[in-house]
Steps between C-alpha positions, in 0.01 A plus 500: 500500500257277321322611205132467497314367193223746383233412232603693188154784472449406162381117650264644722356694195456228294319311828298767556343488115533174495228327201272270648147366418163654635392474838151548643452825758157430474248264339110525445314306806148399495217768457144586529421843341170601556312624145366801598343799250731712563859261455636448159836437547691195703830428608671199521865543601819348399847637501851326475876630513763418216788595391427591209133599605258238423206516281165360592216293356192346652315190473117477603349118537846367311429729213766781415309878485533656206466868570485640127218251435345551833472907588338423862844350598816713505820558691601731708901404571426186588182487665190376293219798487151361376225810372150383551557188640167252473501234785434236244750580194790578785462307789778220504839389596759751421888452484771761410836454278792648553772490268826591402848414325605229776181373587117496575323418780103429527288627853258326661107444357312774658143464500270803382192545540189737532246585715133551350153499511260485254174575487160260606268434217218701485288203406217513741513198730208265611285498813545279757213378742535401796230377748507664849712341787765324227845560460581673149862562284523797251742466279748818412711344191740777504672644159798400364793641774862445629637665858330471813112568467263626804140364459164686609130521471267773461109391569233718309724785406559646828842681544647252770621204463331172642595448796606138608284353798398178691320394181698680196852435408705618160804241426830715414566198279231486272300794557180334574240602754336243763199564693355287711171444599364742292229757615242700294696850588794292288295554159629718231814594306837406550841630323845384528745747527872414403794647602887466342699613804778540323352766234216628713285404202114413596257352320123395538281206405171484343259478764361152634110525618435256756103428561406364856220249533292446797432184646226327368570664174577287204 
């Protein structure tokens, strides 16, 4: 009878805790988080498995984040938590560290950012004539945003919003209202209305008067 060769249990031990360097389980991808009132706190994830356990730093735009001079970022094991983020000051490219005794291993750049919308000037915006029977462009100008924004026009006040026609049409591009062939019923007050899809925001523009002249009228 042959003997059979059996792996002494104290190998498979030392196997089974064997030290090694970290390893990602999951790095931070690219974001959009959308600012709105009531967030104050994002996540951006990171994790790694070492033996022993790794410990974690982060990088935002090449620069290493210094949490004890910086109290928006901290960590929470070893993803990166930032209070009252600010889509300027923490929007960037964002890359986690994991170390350890045997090794340390950098993830991929994950790009952050926010969506916003600020608000129009109030400055109160010129008149624009127009004789009757021409074509005429108002311009919106829109605030200062990021994320995907849904333009609309309100004319004189009223409740609902312009409706587009044979003769008006409102570019999701630039937010600016054409009407052609403009008719004396077409005088009055127009306001661009922006909104952030992302963070429901909306805002409003000054108003725009437009004057209609008659023909014959210089």
């Amino acid at each position: 009878m042959h003997n059979v060769l059996r792996e002494p249990p104290w190998k498979l031990i030392i196997i089974g805790n064997a030290r090694h360097g970290p390893v990602f389980t999951q790095e931070p991808s690219d974001s959009i988080f959308p600012m709105s009132s009531g967030d104050k706190l994002v996540f951006i994830n990171c994790k790694a498995k070492g033996n022993p356990p790794p410990h974690y730093r982060w990088k935002v735009d090449g620069r290493a984040i210094d949490s004890s001079s910086d109290q928006s970022y901290s960590l929470v094991e070893g993803n990166l938590l930032i209070s009252n983020p600010h889509f300027i000051n923490h929007g960037g490219v964002y890359q986690c560290i994991a170390t350890n005794a045997f090794g340390t291993i950098v993830s991929r750049e994950a790009k952050v950012q926010f969506a916003f919308l600020q608000n129009f000037s109030q400055k109160p915006r010129n008149t624009v004539t127009v004789r009757e029977g021409q074509a005429v462009v108002l311009l919106c100008g829109p605030p200062p945003h990021y994320g995907e924004i849904k333009y609309s026009w309100v004319f004189n006040g009223n409740r609902n919003f312009l409706q587009q026609d044979a003769r008006r049409f409102i570019s999701q591009r630039t937010g600016n209202l054409y009407v052609a062939k403009v008719e004396a019923l077409d005088a009055g007050n127009y306001t661009c209305v922006v909104r952030n899809m992302m963070t429901n925001a909306t805002v409003f523009s000054s108003p725009t008067p437009v004057v209609v002249r008659g023909d014959g009228k210089p």
